[in-house]
Each structure stands twice: as C-alpha cells, then as structure tokens.
MOPAC internal coordinates of N, CA, C and O (Angstrom, degrees):
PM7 1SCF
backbone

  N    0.0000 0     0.00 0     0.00 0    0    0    0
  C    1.4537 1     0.00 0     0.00 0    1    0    0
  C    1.5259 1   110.09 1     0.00 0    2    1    0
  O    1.2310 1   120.30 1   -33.42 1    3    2    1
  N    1.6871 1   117.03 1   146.58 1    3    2    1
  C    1.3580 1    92.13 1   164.08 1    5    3    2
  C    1.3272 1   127.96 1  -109.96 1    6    5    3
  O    1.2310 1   120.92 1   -22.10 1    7    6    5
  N    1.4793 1   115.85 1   157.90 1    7    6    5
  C    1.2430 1   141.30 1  -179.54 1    9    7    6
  C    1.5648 1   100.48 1   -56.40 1   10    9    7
  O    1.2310 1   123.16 1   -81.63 1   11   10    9
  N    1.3781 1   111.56 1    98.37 1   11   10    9
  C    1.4362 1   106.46 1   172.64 1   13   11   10
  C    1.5517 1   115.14 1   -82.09 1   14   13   11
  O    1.2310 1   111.69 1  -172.19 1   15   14   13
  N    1.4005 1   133.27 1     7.81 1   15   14   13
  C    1.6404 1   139.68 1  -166.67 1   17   15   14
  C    1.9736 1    85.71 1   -89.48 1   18   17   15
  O    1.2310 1   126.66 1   124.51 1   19   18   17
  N    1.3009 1   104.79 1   -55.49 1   19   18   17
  C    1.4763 1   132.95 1  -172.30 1   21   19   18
  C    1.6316 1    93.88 1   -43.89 1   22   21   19
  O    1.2310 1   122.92 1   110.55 1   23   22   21
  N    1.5558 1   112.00 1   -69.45 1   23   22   21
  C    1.6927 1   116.31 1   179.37 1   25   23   22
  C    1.5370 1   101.93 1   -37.61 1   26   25   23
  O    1.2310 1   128.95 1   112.33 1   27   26   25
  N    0.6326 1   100.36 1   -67.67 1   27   26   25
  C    1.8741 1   112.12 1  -139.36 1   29   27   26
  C    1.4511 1    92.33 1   -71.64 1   30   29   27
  O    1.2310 1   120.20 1   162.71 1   31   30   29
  N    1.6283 1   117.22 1   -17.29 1   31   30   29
  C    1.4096 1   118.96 1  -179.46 1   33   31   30
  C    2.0317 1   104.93 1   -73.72 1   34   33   31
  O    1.2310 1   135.05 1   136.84 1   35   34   33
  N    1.0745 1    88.49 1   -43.16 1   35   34   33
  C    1.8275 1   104.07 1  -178.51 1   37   35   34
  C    1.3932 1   110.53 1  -106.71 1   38   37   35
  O    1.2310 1   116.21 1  -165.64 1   39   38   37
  N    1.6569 1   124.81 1    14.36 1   39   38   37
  C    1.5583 1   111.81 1   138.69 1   41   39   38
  C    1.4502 1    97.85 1   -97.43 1   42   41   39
  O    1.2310 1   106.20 1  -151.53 1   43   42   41
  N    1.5179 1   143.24 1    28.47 1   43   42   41
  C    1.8617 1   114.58 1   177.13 1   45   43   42
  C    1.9428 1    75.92 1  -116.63 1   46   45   43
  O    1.2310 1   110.57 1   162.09 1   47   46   45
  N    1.7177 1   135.33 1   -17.91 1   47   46   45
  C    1.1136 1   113.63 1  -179.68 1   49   47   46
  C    1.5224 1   109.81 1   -71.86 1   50   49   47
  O    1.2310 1   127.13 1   150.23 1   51   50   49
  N    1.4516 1   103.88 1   -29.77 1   51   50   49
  C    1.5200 1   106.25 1  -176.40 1   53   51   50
  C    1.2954 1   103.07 1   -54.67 1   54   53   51
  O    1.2310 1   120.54 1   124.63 1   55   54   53
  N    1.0906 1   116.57 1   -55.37 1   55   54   53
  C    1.6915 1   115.36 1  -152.56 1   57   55   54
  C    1.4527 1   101.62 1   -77.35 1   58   57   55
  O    1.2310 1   119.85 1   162.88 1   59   58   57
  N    1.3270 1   117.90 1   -17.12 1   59   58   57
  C    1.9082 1   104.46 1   171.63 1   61   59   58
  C    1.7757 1    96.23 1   -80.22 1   62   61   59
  O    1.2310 1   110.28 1   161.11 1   63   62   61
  N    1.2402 1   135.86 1   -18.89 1   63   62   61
  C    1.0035 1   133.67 1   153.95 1   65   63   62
  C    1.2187 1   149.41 1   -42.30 1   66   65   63
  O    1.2310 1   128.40 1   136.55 1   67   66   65
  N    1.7313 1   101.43 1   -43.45 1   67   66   65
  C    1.4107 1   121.89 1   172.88 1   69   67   66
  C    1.7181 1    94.98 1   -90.37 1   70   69   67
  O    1.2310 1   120.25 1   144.12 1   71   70   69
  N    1.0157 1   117.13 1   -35.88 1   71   70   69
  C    1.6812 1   104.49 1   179.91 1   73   71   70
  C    1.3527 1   115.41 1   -57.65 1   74   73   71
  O    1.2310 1   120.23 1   148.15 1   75   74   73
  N    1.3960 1   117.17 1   -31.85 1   75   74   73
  C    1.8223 1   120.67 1   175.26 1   77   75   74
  C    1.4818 1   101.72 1   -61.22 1   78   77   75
  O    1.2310 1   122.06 1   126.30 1   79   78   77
  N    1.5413 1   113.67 1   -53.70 1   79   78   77
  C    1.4482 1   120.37 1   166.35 1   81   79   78
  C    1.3577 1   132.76 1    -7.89 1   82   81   79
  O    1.2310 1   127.84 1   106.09 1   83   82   81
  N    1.8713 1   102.51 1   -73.91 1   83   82   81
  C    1.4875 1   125.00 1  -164.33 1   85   83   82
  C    1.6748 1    83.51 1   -76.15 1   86   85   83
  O    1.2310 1   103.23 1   127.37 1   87   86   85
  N    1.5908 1   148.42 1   -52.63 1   87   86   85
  C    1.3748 1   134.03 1  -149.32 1   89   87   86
  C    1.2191 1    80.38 1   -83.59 1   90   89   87
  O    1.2310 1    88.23 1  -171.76 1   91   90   89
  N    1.4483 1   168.81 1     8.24 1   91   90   89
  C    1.1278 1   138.07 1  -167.55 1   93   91   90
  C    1.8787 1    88.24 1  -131.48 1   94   93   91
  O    1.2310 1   115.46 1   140.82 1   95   94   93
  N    1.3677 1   126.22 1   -39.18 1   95   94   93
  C    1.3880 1   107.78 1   157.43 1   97   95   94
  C    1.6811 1   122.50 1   -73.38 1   98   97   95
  O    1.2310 1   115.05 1  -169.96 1   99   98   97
  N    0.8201 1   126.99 1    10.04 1   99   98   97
  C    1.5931 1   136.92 1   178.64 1  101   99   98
  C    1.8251 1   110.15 1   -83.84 1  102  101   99
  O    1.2310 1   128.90 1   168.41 1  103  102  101
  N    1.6424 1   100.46 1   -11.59 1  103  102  101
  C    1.6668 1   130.70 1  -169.49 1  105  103  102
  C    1.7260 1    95.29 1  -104.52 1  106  105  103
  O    1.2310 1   119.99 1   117.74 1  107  106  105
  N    1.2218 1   117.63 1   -62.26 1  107  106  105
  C    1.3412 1   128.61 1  -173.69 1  109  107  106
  C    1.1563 1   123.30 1  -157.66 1  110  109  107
  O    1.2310 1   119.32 1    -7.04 1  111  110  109
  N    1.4030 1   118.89 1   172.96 1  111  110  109
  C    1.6497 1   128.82 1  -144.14 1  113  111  110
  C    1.7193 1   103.37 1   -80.32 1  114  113  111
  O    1.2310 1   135.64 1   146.61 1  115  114  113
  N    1.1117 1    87.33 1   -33.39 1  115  114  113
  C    1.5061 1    94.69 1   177.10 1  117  115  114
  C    1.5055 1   136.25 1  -148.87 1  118  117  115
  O    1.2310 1   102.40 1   -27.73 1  119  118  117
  N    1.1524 1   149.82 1   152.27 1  119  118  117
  C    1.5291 1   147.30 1   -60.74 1  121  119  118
  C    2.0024 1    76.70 1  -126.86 1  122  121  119
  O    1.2310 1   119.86 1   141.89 1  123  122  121
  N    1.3390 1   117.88 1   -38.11 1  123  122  121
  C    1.7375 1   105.96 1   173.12 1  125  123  122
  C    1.7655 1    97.55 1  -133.47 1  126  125  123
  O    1.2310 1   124.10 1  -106.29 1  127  126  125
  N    1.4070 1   109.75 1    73.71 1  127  126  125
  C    1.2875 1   106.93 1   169.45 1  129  127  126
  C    1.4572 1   103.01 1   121.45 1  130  129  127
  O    1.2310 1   119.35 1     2.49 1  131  130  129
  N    1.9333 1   118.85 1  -177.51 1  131  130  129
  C    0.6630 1   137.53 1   177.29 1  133  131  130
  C    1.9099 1   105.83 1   -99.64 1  134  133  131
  O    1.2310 1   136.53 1  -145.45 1  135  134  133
  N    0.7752 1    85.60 1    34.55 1  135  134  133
  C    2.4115 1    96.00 1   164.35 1  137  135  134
  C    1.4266 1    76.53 1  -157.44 1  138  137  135
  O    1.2310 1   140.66 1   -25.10 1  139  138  137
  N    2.0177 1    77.51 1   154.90 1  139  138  137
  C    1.0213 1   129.72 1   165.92 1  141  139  138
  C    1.6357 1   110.55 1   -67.23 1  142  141  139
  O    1.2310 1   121.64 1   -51.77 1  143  142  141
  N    1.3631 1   114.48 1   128.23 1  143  142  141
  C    1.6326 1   115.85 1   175.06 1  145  143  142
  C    1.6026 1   126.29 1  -158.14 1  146  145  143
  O    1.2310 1   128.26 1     1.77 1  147  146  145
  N    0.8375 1   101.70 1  -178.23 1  147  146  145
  C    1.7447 1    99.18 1  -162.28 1  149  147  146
  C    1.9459 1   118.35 1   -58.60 1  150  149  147
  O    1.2310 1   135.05 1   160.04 1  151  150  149
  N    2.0987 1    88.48 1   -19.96 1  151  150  149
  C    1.4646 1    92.20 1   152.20 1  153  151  150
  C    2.1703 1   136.67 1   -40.81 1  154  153  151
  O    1.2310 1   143.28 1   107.58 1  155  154  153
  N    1.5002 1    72.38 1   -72.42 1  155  154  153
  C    1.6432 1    87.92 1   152.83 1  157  155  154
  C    1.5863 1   134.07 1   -64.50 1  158  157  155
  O    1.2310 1   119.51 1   147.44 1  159  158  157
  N    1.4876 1   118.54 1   -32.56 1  159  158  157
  C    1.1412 1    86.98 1  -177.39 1  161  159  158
  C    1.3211 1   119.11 1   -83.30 1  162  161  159
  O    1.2310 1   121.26 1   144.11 1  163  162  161
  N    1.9973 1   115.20 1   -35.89 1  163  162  161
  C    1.7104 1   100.66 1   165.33 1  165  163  162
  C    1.3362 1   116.37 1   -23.71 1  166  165  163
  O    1.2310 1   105.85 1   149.31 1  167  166  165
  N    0.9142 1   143.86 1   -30.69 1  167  166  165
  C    1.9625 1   126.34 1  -155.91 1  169  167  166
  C    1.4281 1    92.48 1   -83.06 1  170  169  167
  O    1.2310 1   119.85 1   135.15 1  171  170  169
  N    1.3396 1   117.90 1   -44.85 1  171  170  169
  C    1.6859 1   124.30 1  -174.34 1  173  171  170
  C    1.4745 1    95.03 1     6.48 1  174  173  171
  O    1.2310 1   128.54 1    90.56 1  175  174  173
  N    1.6374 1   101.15 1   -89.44 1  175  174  173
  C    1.3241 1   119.86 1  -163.11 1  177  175  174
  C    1.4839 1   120.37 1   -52.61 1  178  177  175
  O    1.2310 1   128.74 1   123.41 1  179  178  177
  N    0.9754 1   100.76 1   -56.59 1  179  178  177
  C    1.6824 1   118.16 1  -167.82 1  181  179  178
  C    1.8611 1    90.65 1   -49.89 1  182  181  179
  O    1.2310 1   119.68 1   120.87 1  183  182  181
  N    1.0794 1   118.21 1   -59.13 1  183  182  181
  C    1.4317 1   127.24 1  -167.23 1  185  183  182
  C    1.4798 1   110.35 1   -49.99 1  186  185  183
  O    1.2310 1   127.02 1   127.85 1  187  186  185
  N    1.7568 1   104.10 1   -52.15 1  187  186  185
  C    1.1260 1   105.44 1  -168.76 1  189  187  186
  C    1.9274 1   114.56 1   -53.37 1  190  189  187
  O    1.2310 1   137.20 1   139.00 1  191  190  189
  N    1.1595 1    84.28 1   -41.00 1  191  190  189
  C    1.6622 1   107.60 1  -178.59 1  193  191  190
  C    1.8913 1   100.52 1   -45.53 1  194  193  191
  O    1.2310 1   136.16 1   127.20 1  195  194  193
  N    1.2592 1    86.31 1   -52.80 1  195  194  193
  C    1.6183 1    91.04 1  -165.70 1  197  195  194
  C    1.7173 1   114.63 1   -74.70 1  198  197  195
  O    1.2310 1   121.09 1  -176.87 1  199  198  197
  N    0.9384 1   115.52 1     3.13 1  199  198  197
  C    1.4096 1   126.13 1   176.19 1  201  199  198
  C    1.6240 1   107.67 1  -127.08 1  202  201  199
  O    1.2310 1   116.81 1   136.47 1  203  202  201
  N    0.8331 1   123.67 1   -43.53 1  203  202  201
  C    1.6243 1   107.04 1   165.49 1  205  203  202
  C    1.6108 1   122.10 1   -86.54 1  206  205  203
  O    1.2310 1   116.44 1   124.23 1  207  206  205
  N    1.3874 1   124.37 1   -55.77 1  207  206  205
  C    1.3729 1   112.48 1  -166.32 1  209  207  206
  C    1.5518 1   107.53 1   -76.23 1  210  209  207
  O    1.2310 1   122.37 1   144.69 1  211  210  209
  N    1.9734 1   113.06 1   -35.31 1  211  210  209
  C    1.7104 1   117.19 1  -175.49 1  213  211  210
  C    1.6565 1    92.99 1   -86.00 1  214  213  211
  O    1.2310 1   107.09 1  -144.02 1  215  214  213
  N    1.4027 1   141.65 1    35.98 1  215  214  213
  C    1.5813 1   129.50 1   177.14 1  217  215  214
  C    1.3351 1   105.69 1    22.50 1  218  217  215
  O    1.2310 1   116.38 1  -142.99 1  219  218  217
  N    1.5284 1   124.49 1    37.01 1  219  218  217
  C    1.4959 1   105.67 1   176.14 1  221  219  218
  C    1.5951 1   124.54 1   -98.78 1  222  221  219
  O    1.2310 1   121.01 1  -163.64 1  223  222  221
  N    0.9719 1   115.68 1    16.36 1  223  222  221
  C    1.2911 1   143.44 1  -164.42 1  225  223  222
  C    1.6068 1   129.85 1   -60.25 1  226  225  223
  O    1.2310 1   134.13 1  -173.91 1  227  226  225
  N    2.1081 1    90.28 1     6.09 1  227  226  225
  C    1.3411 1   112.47 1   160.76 1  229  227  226
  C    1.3439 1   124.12 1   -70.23 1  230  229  227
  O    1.2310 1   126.99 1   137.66 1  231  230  229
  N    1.7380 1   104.15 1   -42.34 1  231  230  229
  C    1.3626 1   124.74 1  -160.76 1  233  231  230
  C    1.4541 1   101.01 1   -58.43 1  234  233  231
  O    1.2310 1   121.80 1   137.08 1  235  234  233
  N    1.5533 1   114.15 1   -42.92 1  235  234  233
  C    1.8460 1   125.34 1   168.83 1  237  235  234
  C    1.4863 1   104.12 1   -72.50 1  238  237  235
  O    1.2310 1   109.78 1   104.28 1  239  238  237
  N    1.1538 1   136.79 1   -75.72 1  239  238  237
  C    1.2696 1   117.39 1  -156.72 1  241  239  238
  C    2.1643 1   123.66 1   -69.00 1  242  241  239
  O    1.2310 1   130.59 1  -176.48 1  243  242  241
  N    1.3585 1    97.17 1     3.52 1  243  242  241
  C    1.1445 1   116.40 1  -170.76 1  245  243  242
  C    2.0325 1   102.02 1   -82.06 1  246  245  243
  O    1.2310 1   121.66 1   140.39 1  247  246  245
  N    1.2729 1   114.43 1   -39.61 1  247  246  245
  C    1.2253 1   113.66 1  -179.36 1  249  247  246
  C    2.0546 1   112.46 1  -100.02 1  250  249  247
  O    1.2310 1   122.20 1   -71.55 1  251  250  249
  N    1.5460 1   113.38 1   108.45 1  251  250  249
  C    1.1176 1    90.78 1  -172.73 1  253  251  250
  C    1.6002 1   142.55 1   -60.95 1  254  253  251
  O    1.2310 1   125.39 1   171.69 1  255  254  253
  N    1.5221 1   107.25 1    -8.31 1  255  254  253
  C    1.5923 1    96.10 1   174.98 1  257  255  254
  C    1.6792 1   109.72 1   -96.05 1  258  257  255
  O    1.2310 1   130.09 1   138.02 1  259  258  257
  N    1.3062 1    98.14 1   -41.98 1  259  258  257
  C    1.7303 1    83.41 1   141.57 1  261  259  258
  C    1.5996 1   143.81 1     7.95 1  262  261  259
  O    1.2310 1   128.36 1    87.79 1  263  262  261
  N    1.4400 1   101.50 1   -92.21 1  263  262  261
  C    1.3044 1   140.11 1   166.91 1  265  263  262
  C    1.5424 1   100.15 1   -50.85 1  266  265  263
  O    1.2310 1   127.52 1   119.16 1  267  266  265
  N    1.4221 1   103.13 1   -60.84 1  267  266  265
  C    1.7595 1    91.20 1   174.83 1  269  267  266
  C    1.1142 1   171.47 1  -131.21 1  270  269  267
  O    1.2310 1   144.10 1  -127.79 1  271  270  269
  N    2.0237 1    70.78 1    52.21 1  271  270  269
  C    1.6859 1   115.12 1   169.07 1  273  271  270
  C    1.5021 1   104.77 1   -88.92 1  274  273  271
  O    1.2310 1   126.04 1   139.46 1  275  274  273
  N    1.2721 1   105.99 1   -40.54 1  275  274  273
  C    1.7621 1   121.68 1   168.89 1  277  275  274
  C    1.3464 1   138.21 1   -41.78 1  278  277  275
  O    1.2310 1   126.42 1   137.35 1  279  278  277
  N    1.5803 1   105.26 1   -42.65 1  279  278  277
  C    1.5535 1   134.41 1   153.57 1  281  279  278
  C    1.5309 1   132.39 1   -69.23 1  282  281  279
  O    1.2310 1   129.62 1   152.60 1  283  282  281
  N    1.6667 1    99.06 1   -27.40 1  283  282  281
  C    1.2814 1   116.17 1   172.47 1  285  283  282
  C    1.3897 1   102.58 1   -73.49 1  286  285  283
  O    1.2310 1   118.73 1   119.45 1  287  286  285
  N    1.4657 1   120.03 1   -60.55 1  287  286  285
  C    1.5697 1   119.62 1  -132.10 1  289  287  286
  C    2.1620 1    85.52 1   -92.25 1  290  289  287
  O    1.2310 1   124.81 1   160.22 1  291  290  289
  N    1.0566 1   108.36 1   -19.78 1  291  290  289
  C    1.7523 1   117.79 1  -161.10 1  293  291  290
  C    2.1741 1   104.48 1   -84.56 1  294  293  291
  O    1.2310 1   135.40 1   148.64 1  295  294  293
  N    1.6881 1    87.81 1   -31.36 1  295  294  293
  C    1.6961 1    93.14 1   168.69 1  297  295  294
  C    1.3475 1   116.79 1   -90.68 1  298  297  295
  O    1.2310 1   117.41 1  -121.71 1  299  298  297
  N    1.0117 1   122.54 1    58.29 1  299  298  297
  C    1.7868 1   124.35 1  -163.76 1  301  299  298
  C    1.6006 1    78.36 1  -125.47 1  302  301  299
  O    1.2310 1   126.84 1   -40.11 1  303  302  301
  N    1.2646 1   104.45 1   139.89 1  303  302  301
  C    2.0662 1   110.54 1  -164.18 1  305  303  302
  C    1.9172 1    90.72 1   -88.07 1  306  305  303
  O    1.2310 1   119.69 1   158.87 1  307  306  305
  N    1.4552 1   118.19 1   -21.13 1  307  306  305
  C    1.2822 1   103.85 1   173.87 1  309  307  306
  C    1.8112 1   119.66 1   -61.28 1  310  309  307
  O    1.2310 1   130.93 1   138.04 1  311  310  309
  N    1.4637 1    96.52 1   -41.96 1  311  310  309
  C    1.2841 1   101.75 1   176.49 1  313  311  310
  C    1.2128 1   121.91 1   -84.55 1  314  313  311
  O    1.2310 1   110.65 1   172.09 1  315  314  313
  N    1.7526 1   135.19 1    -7.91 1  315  314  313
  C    1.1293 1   125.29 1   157.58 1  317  315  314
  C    1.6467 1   103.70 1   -46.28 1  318  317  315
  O    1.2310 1   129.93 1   119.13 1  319  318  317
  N    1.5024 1    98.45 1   -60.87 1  319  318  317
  C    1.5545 1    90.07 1  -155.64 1  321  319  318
  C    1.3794 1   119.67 1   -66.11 1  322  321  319
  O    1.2310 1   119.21 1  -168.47 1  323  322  321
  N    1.3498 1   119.11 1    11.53 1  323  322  321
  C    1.4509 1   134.08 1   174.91 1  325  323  322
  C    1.2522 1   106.41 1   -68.65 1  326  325  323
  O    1.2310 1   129.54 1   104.13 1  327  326  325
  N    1.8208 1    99.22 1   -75.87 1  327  326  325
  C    1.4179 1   124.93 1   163.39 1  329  327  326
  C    1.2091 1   145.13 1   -21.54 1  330  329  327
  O    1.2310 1   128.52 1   142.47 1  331  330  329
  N    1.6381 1   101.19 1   -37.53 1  331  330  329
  C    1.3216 1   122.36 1   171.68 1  333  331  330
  C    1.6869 1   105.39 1   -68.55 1  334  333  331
  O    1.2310 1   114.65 1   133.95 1  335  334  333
  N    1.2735 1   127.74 1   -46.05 1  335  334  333
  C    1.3730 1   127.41 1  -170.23 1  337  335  334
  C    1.3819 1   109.97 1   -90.49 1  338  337  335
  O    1.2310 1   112.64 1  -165.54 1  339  338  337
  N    1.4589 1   131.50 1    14.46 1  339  338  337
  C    1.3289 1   138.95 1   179.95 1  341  339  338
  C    1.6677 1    96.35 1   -92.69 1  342  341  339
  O    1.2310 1   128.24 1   -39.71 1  343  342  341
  N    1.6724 1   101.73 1   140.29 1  343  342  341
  C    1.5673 1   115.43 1   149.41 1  345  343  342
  C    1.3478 1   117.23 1   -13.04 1  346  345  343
  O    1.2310 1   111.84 1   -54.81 1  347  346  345
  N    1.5779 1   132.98 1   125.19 1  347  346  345
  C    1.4832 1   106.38 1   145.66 1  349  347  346
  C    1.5193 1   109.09 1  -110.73 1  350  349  347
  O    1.2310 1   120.10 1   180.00 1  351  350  349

C-alpha cells in the first residue's frame, strides 16, 4: 500500500523544486540555457511518469514557465514516439 505521509512528504520537496524551476525558466527557455540539452532531456521520462501514470500534472501546469518548458521539451516528435510506447 502506499504511504500517503511519505507522498505528500516528497510532493512539498518537489514543489520547492519546481519553484527553483519556474525562477530559473522565467531567465530562459530551457532548464541550462537557451538550447535544448541533456539537462532537459533527463526529465523527459521522469515527468512524463509524473503527469500521466501519478495524475500529478498540477504540480507542472500550475507554474507557467514550467508548463512551458513542459510543452516545449514533451512536443519534440522524438519523444512523442517514445511516449507513445510508455505505460499509461
């Protein structure tokens, strides 16, 4: 079963996480600079996970650069076709 004390303990780290995020994309398009890079693409996965299979997909669409670094880096046709063969 899960430990929901555990969640909610490591969704309030996330979200001081994603808050470093949004002030540091609020600078540029993406996560170390203005290109796309291996910064960004690790999250690919992890993200995808966290917005489709954990429905958490507030924690992203809640901060706007966030959201649209998220939209940016998630519509890349390499990673559709990733995406497409991932769990939902």
């Amino acid at each position: 079963t899960t430990d929901e004390a555990v969640v909610e303990i490591n969704i309030g780290k996330l979200n001081q996480l994603l808050d470093i995020y949004e002030e540091r994309l609020s600078k540029s398009k993406y996560l170390a600079g203005d290109f796309f890079s291996l910064a960004d693409l690790q999250h690919l996965p992890w993200t995808q996970y966290l917005v489709t299979a954990c429905k958490k997909g507030d924690l992203i669409s809640s901060r706007k650069h966030v959201s649209a670094w998220w939209e940016d880096i998630s519509s890349r046709p390499a990673w559709k076709k990733v995406a497409e063969k991932m769990p939902k």
